[in-house]
MARMI-661697 format. One line per field, with one value per residue (C-alpha): x, z, y; residue number from 1. Coordinates in pm, 1 decimal. Layout:
east = [X ...]
up = [Z ...]
north = [Y ...]
num = [NUM ...]
//
This chain:
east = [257.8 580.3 545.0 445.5 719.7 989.6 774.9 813.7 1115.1 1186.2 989.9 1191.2 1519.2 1414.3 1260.4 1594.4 1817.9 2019.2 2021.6 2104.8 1837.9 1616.6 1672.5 1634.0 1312.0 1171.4 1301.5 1516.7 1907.1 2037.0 2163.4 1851.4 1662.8 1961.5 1816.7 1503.6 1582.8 1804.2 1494.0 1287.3 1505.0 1547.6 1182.7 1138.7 1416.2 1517.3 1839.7 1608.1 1928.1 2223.2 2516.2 2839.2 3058.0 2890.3 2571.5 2265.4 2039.4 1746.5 1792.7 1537.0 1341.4 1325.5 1204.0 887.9 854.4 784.1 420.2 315.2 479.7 298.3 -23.5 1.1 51.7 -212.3 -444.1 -265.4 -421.2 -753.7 -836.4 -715.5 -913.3 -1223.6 -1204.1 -1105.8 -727.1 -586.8 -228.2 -56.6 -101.1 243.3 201.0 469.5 454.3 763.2 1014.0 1010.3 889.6 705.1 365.6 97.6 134.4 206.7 -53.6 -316.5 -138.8 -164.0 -490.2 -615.6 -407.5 -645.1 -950.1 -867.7 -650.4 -747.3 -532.6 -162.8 -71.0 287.1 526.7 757.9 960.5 1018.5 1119.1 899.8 550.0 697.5 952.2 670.1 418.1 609.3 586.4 203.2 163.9 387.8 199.9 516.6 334.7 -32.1 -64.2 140.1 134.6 262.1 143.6 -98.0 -99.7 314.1 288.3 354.7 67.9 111.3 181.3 -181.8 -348.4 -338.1 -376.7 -652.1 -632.7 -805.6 -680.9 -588.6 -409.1 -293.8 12.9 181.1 587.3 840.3 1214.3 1531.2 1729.6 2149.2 2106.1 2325.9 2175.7 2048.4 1700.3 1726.5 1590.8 1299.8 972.1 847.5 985.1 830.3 914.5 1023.4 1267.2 1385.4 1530.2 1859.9 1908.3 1948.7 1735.4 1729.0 1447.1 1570.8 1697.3 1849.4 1642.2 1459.0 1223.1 1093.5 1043.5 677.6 815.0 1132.9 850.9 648.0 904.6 1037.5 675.9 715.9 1053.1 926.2 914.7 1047.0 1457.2 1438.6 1692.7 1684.6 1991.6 2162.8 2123.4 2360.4 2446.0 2104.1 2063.4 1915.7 1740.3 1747.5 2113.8 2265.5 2046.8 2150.7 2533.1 2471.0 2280.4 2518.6 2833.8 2659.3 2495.2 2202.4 1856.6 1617.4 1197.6 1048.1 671.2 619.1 621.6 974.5 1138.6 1398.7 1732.1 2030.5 2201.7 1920.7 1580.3 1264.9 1089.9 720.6 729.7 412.9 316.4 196.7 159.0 274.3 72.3 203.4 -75.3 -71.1 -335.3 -364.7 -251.5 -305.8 -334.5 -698.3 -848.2 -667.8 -931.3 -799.6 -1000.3 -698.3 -704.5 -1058.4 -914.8 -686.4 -911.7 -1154.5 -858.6 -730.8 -1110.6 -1140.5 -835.2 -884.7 -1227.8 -1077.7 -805.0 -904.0 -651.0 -794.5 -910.0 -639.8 -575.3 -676.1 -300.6 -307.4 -82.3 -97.4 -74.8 -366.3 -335.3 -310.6 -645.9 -822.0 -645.1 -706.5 -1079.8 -1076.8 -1255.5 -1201.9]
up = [-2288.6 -2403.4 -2609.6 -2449.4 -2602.7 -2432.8 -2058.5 -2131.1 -2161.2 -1888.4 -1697.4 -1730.5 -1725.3 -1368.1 -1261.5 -1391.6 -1315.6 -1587.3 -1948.3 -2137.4 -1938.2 -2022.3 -2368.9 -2335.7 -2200.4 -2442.4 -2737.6 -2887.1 -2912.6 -2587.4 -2798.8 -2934.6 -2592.8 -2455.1 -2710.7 -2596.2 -2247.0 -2302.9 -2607.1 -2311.7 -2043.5 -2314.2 -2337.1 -1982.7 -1886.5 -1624.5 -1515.1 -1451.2 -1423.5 -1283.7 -1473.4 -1406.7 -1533.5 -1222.8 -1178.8 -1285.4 -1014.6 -1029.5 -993.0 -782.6 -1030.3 -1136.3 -846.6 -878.1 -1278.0 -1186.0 -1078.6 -1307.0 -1576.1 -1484.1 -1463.7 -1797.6 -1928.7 -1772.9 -1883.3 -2262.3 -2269.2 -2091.1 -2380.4 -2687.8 -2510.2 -2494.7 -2881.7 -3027.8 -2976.4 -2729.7 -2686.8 -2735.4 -2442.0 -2320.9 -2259.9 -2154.9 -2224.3 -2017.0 -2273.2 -2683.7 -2745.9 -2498.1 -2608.3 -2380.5 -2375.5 -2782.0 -2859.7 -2622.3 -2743.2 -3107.1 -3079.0 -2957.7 -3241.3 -3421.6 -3218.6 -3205.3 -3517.0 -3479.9 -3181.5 -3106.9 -2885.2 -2791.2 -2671.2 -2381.4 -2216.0 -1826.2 -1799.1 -1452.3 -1297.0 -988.9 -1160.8 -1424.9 -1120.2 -1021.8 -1359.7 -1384.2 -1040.8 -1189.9 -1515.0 -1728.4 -1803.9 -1858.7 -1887.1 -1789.0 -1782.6 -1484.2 -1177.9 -969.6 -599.1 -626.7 -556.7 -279.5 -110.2 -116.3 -498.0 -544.2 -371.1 -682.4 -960.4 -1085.7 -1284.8 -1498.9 -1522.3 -1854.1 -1860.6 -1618.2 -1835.0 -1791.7 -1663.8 -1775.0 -1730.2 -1997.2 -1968.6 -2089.2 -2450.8 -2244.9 -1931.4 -1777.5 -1835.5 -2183.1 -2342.3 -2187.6 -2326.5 -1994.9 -1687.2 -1356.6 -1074.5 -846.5 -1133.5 -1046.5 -695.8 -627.7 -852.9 -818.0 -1072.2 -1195.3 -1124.0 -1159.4 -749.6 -730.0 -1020.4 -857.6 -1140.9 -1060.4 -721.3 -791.0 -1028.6 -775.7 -497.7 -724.6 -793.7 -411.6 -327.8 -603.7 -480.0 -144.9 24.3 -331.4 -300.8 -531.2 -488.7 -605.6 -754.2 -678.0 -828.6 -1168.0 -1348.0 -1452.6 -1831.5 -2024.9 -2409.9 -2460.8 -2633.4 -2258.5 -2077.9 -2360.6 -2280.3 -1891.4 -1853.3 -2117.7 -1893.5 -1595.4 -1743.2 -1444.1 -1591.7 -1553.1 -1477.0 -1780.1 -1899.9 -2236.6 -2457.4 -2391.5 -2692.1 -2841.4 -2701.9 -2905.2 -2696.1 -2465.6 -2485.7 -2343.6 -2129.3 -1957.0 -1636.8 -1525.8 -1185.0 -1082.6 -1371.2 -1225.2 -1334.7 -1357.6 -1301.6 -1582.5 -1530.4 -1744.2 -1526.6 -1493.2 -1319.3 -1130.1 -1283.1 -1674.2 -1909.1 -2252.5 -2558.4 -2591.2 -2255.0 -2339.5 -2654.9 -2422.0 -2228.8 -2452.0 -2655.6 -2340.4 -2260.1 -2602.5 -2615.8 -2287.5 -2359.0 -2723.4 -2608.6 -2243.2 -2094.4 -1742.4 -1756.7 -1493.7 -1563.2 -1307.7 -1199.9 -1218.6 -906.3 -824.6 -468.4 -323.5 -277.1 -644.7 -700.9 -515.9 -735.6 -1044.4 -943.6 -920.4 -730.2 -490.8]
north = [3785.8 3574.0 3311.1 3026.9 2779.3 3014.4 2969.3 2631.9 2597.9 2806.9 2626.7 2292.9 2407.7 2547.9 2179.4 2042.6 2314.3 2118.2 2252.7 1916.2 1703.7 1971.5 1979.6 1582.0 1606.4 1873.3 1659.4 1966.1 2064.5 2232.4 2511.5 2577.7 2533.5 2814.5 3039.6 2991.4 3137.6 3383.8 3552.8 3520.1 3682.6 3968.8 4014.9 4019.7 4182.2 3992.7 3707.7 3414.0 3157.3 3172.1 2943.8 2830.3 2551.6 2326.6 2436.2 2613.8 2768.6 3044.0 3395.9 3552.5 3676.1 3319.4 3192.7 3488.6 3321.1 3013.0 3016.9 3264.3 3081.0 2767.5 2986.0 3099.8 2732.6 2571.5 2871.3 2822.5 2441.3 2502.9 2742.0 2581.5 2245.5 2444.4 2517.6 2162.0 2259.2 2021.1 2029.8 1686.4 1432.5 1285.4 900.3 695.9 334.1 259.3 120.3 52.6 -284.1 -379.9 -437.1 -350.5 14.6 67.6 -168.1 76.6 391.6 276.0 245.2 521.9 700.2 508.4 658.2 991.1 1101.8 1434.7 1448.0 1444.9 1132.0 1133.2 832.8 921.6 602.2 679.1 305.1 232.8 382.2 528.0 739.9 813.2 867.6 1197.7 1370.6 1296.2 1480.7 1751.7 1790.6 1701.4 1340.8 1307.5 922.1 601.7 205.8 12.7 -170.8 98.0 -108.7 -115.1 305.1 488.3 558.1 919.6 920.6 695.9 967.0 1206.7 940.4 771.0 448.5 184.3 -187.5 -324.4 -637.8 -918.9 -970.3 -1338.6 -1311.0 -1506.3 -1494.2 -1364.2 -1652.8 -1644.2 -1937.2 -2133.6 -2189.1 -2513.5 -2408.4 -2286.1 -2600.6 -2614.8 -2405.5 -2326.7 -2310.9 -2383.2 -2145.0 -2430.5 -2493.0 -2147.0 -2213.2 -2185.3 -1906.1 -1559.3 -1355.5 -943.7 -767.6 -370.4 -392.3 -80.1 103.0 424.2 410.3 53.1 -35.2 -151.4 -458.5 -498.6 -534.5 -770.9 -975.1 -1003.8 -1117.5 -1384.2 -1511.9 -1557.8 -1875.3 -2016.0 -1966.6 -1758.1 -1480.9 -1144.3 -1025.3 -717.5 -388.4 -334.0 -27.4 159.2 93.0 334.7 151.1 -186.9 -187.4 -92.8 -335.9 -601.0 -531.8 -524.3 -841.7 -1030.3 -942.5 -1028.0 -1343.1 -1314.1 -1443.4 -1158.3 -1133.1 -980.9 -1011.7 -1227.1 -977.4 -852.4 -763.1 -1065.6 -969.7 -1182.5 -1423.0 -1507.1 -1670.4 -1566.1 -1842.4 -1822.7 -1857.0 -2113.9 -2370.8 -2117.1 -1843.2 -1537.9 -1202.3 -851.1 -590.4 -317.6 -22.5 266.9 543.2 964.3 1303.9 1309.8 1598.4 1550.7 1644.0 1570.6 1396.6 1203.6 1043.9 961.0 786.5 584.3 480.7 342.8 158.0 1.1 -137.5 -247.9 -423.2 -623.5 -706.9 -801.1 -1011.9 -1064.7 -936.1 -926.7 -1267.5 -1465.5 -1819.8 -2069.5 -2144.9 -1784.5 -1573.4 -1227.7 -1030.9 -983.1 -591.0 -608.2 -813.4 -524.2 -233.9 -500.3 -549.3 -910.2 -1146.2 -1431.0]
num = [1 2 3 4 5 6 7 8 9 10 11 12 13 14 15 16 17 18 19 20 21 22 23 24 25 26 27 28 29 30 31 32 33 34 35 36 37 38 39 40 41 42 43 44 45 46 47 48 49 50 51 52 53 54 55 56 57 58 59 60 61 62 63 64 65 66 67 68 69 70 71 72 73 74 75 76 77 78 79 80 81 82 83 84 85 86 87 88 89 90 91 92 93 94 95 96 97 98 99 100 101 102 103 104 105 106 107 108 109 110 111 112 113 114 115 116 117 118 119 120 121 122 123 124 125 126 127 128 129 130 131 132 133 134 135 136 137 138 139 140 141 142 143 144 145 146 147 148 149 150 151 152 153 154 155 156 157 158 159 160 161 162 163 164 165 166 167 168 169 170 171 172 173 174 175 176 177 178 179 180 181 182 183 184 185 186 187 188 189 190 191 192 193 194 195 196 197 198 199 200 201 202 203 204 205 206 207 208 209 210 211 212 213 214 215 216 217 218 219 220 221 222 223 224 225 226 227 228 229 230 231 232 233 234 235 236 237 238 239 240 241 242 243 244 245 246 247 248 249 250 251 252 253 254 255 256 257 258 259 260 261 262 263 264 265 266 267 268 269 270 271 272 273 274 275 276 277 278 279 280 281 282 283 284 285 286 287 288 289 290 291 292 293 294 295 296 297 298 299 300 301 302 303 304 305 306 307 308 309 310 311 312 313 314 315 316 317 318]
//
């Protein structure tokens, strides 16, 4: 049997059909990740890719890899699971910096050091949501009852903080000086919310729900920024304020502001495949119920808002 490092990378070149975003995704050099596929098309003895200067598409013989390939994989972790040998679970906490999902994941390091928890940063649940169903994530933060029904249907999920918003404001603008700002303060304005971003619809639809009735607008969709550097330059040439949770990273030339009258909520639940069986989800877990019990997270204030589809996916009562 090849080695099962070569079938993975086989394997994500042919869901990418891109060699650089697949070397991006495997977290190695796209020279080395070439290698990788031509040892294995040696050993097999078969053109699994065609390539040109514009494109990269499977061969036939590809296309009959594929599910044997993803066979073999998923065979690969079931036994090394069954002896103590768990491959390392993939957990994206959205973006580095923002606190909910490190804190969880840095716990559970804590609960489980025996076992290899890795950070991945798909910026937004829904794009994260399709590479949990594909097996290429195994665990994600974000807001569950903002998902596509269809995509809900094979995830399962465990709430873990009611997180407070508040709003990125430009160190100039009117509402700088104050140290909260009331939504009604907000009206008039138009305000970022990642319109346009096809990994974030769920916040984009939370914060539409928010604006309503308030005249609030939502602004339109800029360039996707990839790291905080690029959304830094993009917001600072636009100068829009922008909906963030509090514990958005500091970002220079702005000020962070909590949004209150009311105090609107963003939903975070702990997020993954139904069916993952991993002593490293079960670390996660138990670190995101300590931590909300710890800090009560999932405690709303009484001037507390939050949609009511999300108070049923949050558990909350009336």
């Amino acid at each position: 049997m090849p080695d099962p490092r070569l079938l993975r990378a086989f394997l994500t070149v042919a869901e990418e059909l891109h060699f650089t975003r697949a070397a991006a995704r495997l977290y190695v050099a796209q020279q080395a990740l070439s290698r990788d596929v031509r040892r294995l098309e040696r050993e097999l003895g078969a053109e699994l890719f065609v390539r040109t200067t514009r494109q990269v598409t499977l061969t036939a013989d590809g296309e009959r890899l594929v599910p044997h390939a993803r066979r073999a994989l998923a065979a690969q972790d079931d036994l090394l699971a069954a002896f103590g040998q768990a491959r390392p679970l993939l957990v994206d906490v959205n973006s580095p910096g923002l606190g909910t999902g490190q804190r969880v994941l840095g716990r559970a390091r804590e609960l489980a050091p025996d076992h290899e928890l890795m950070a991945r940063y798909e910026s937004g649940l829904t794009g994260a949501a399709a590479e949990l169903l594909a097996g290429r994530l195994d665990a994600s933060f974000g807001r569950f009852a903002g998902l596509d029904p269809a995509l809900r249907a094979g995830l399962e999920q465990q709430p873990v903080r009611l997180e407070p918003m508040a709003v990125l404001l430009p160190e100039d603008h009117r509402l700088a000086g104050l140290h909260q700002v009331p939504l009604a303060a907000l009206a008039g304005e138009t305000v970022y919310a990642g319109a346009g971003n096809p990994r974030t619809p769920e916040w984009t639809d939370l914060a539409h729900r928010l604006f309503e009735g308030r005249g609030i607008e939502a602004a339109a969709p800029a360039p996707l920024a990839v790291g905080h550097e690029e959304f830094r330059r993009i917001m600072s040439k636009t100068r829009t304020p922008v909906l963030v949770v509090v514990d958005f990273p500091a970002m220079p030339g702005a000020v962070l502001r909590p949004l209150i009258d009311p105090v609107p909520l963003s939903p975070v639940s702990l997020v993954w495949r139904k069916g993952l069986v991993h002593p490293g989800l079960d670390a996660l877990r138990r670190a995101a119920a300590e931590l909300a019990e710890r800090e009560e997270w999932l405690r709303p204030p009484s001037d507390g808002w939050i949609p009511a589809s999300d108070k049923v996916t949050m558990r909350l009562h009336n």
